[in-house]
LOKEBA-630060 format. One line per 5 residues: number of its first residue (from 1); for each residue x, y, z of N, C-alpha, C. Coordinates in steps of 0.02 Angstrom, whole numbers, padded with zeros to 5 digits. Layout:
REM residues N
NUM	X/Y/Z/X/Y/Z/X/Y/Z ~ ...
REM end
This chain:
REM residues 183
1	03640/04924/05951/03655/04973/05902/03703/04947/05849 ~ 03744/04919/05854/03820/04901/05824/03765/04852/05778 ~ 03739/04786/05789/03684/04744/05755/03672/04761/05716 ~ 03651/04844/05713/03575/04868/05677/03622/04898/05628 ~ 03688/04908/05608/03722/04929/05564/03744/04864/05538
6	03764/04838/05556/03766/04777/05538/03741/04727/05495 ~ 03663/04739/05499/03589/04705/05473/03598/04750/05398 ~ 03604/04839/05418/03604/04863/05383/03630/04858/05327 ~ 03714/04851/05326/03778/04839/05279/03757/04777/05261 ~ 03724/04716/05284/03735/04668/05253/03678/04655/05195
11	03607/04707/05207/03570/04722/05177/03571/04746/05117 ~ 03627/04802/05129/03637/04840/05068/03689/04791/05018 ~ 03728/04745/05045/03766/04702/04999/03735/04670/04974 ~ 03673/04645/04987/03617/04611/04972/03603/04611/04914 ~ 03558/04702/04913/03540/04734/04889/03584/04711/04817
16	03654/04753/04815/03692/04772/04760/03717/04697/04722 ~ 03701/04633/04765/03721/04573/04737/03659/04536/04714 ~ 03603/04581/04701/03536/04575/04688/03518/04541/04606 ~ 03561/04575/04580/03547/04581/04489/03579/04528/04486 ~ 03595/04480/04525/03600/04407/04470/03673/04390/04458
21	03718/04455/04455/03780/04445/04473/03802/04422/04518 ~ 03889/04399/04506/03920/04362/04570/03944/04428/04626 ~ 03941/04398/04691/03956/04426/04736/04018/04503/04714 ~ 04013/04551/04755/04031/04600/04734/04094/04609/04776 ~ 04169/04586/04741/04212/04574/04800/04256/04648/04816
26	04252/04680/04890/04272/04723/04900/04353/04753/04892 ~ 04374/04780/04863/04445/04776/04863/04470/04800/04903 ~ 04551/04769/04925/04585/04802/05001/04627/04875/04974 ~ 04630/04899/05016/04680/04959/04980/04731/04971/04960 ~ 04784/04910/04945/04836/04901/04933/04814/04883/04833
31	04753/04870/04840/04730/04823/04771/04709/04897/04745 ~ 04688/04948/04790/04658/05019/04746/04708/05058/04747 ~ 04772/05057/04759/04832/05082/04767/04862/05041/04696 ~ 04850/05005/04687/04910/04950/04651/04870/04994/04581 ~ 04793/04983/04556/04753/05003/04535/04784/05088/04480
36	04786/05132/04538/04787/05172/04508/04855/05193/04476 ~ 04920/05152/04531/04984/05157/04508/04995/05128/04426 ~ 04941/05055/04425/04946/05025/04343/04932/05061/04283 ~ 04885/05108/04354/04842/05161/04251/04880/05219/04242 ~ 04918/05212/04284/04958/05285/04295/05031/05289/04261
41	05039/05208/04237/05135/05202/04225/05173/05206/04161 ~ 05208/05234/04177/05250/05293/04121/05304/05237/04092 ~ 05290/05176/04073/05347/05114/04046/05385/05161/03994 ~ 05446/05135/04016/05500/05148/03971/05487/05110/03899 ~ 05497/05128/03849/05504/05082/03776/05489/05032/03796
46	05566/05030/03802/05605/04965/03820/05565/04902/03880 ~ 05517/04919/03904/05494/04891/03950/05400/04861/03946 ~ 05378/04804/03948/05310/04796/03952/05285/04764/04002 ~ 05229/04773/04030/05182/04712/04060/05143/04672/04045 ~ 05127/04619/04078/05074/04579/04079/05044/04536/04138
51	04976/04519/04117/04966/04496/04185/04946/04415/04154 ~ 04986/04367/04155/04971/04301/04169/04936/04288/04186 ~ 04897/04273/04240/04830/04264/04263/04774/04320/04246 ~ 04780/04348/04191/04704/04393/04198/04719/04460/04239 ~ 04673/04512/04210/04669/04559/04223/04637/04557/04278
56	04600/04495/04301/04567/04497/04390/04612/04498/04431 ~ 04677/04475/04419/04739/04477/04483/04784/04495/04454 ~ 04776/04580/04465/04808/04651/04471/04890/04612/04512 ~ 04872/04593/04552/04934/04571/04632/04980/04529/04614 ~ 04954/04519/04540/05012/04455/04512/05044/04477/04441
61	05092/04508/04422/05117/04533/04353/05191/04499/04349 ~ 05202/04529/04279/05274/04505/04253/05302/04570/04220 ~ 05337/04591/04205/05381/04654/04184/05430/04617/04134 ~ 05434/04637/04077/05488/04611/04049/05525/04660/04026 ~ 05580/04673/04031/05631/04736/04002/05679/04707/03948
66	05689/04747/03919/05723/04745/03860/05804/04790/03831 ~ 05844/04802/03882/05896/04844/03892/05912/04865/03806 ~ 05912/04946/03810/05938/04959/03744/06000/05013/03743 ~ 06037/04979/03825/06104/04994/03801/06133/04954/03845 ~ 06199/04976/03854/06260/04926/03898/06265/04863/03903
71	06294/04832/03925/06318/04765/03946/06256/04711/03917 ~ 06173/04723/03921/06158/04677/03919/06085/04712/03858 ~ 06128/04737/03809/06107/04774/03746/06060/04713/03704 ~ 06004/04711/03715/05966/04656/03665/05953/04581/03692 ~ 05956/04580/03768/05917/04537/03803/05843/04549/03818
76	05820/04511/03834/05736/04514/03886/05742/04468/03950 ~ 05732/04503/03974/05739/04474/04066/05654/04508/04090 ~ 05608/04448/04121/05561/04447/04149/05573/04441/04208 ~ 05533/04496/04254/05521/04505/04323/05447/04499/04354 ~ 05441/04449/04391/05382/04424/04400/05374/04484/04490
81	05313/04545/04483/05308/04550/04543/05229/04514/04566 ~ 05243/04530/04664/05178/04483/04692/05178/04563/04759 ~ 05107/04591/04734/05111/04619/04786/05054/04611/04834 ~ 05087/04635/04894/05041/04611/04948/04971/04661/04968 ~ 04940/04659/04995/04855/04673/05021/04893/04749/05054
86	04941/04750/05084/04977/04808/05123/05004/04843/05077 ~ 05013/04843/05028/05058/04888/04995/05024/04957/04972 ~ 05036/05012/04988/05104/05043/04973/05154/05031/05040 ~ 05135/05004/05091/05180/04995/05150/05210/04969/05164 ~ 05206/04925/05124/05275/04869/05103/05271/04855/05042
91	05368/04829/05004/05374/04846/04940/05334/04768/04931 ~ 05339/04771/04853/05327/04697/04820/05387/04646/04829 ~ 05363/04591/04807/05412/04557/04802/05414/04546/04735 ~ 05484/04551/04719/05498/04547/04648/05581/04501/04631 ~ 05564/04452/04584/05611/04410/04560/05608/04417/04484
96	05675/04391/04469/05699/04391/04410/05671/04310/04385 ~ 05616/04287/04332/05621/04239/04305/05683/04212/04248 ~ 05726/04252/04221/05766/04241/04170/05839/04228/04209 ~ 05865/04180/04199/05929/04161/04235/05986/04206/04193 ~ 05996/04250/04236/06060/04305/04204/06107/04305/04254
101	06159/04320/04214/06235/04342/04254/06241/04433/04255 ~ 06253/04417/04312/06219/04513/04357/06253/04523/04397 ~ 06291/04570/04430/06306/04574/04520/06267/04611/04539 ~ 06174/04613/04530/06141/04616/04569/06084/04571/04565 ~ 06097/04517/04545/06038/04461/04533/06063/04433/04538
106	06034/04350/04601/06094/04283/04587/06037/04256/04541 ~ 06094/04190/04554/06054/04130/04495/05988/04123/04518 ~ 05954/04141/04578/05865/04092/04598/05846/04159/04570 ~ 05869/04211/04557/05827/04275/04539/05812/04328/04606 ~ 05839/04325/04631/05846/04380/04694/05844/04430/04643
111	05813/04498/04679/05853/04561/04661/05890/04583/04724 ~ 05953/04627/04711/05970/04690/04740/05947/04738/04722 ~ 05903/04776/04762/05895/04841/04756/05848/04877/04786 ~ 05899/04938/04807/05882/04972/04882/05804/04974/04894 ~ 05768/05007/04852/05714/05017/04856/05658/04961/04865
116	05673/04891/04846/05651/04846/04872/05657/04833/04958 ~ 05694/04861/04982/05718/04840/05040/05721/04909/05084 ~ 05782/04905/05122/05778/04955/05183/05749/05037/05158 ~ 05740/05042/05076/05727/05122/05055/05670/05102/05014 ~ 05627/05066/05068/05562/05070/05003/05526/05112/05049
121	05473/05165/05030/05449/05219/05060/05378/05213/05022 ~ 05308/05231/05074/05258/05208/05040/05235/05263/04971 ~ 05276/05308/04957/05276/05347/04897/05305/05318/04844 ~ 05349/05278/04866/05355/05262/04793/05304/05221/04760 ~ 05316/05193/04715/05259/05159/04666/05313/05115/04612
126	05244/05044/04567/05285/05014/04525/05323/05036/04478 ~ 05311/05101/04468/05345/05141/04408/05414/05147/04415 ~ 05414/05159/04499/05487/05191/04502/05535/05134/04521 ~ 05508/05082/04554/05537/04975/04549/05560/04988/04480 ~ 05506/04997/04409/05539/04993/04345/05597/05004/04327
131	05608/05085/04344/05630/05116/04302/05723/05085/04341 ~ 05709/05057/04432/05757/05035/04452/05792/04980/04432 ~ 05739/04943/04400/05768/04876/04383/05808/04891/04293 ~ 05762/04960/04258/05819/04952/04200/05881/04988/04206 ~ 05892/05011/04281/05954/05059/04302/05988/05006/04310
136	05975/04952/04352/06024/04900/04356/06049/04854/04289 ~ 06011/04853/04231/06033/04851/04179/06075/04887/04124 ~ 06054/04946/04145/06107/05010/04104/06183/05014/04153 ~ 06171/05015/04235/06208/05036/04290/06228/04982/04314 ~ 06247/04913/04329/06256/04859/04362/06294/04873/04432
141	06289/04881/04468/06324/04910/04546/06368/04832/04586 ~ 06423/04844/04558/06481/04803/04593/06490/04797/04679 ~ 06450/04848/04699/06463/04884/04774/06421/04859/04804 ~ 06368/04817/04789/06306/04785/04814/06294/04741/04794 ~ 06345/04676/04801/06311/04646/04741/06272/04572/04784
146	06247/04528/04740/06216/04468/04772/06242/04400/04736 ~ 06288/04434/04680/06315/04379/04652/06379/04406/04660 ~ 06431/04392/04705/06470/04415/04717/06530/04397/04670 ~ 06523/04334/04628/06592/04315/04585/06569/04379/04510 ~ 06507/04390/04504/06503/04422/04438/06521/04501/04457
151	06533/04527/04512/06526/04595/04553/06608/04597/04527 ~ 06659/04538/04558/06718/04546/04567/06739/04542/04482 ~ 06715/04522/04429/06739/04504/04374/06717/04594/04340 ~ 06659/04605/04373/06652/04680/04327/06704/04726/04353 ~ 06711/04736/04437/06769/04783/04463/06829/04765/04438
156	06856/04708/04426/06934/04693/04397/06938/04705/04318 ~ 06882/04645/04305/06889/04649/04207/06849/04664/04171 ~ 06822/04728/04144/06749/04740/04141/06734/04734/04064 ~ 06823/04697/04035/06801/04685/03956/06789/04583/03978 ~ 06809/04563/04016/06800/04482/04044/06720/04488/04067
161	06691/04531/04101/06609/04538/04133/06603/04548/04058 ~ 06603/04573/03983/06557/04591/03955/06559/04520/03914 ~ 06613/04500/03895/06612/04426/03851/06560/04383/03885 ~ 06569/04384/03963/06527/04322/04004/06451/04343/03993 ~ 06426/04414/03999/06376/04414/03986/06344/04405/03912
166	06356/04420/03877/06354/04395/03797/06356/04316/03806 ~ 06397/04267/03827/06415/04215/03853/06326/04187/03860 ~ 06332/04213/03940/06267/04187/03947/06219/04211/03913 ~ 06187/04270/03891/06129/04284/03852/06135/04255/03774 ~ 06187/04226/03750/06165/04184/03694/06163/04101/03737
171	06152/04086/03789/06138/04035/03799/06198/03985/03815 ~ 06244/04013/03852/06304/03970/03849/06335/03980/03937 ~ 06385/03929/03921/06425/03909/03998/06443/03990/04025 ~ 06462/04016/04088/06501/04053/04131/06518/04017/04198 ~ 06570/03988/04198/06615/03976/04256/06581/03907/04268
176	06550/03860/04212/06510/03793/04240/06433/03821/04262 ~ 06413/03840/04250/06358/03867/04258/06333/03904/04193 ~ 06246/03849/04167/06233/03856/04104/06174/03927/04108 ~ 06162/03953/04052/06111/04012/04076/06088/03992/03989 ~ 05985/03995/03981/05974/03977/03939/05967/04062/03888
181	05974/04052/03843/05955/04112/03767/05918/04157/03813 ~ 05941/04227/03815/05876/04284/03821/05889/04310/03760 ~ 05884/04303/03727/05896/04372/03659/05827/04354/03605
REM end
């Protein structure tokens, strides 16, 4: 019995890969999830996508934000996410390509942030990663941080955190450590 469904399904793929076209590749549900979250997303201004590789690999994007206020007023910082075949059930993984001074981004591009991690819930969606990553741009959270020397410079001197960041986003030294132009 099990065979004869079998024969069947592979028949009908047959069938539909008939017209000459290439094979008809089934998508997983993390890819029809990802899918409808892309056609669905409410980008801030300030914020765009793209997909580097083609609109065939949905699973591979970049986010670039554009903060149009606070601390890092008239940068662009690209966030490359990679999401997996499972998702919404697990978050993406998402890094910072632009080397910024953050206390929630180190230098390889980690993020902090919750929702990546122990508070990602399969309701959320890329929209709401977005809108987190330009909170950490408007909001920078000292209390969590992953760069812990830039965390301690915003809690003590938060007119010393704003020179350094200006610092680095025109392309210059902080503490021996070079960060190239985002502006």
């Amino acid at each position: 019995m099990i065979n004869l469904f079998k024969i069947k399904g592979q028949r009908k793929e047959e069938a539909a890969n008939s017209n000459g076209g290439p094979p008809v590749k089934k998508q997983s549900p993390g890819e029809l999830r990802l899918h409808k979250d892309i056609a669905e997303l409410n980008l801030p201004k300030t914020t765009k996508i793209s997909f580097p590789n083609g609109k065939d690999d949905l699973m591979n994007f970049e986010a670039t934000l554009r903060p149009d206020e606070g601390y890092y007023l008239g940068g662009a910082f690209t966030f490359t996410f990679q999401v997996s075949a499972s998702y919404p059930h697990e978050a993406p993984k998402v890094k910072c390509k632009t080397k910024v001074y953050h206390p929630n981004i180190d230098l390889e591009g980690n993020v902090c942030l919750n929702i990546l991690r122990e508070d990602w819930k399969p309701v959320l969606n890329i929209n709401t990663i977005i809108y987190g990553l330009n909170l950490l741009f408007s909001q920078p959270n000292d209390e969590d941080p992953l760069n812990h020397e830039a965390a301690a410079v915003l809690r003590d001197n938060p007119q010393k955190f704003q020179r350094n960041v200006q610092m680095a986003m025109s392309g210059g030294y902080v503490d021996n450590t070079h960060f190239p132009r985002c502006k």
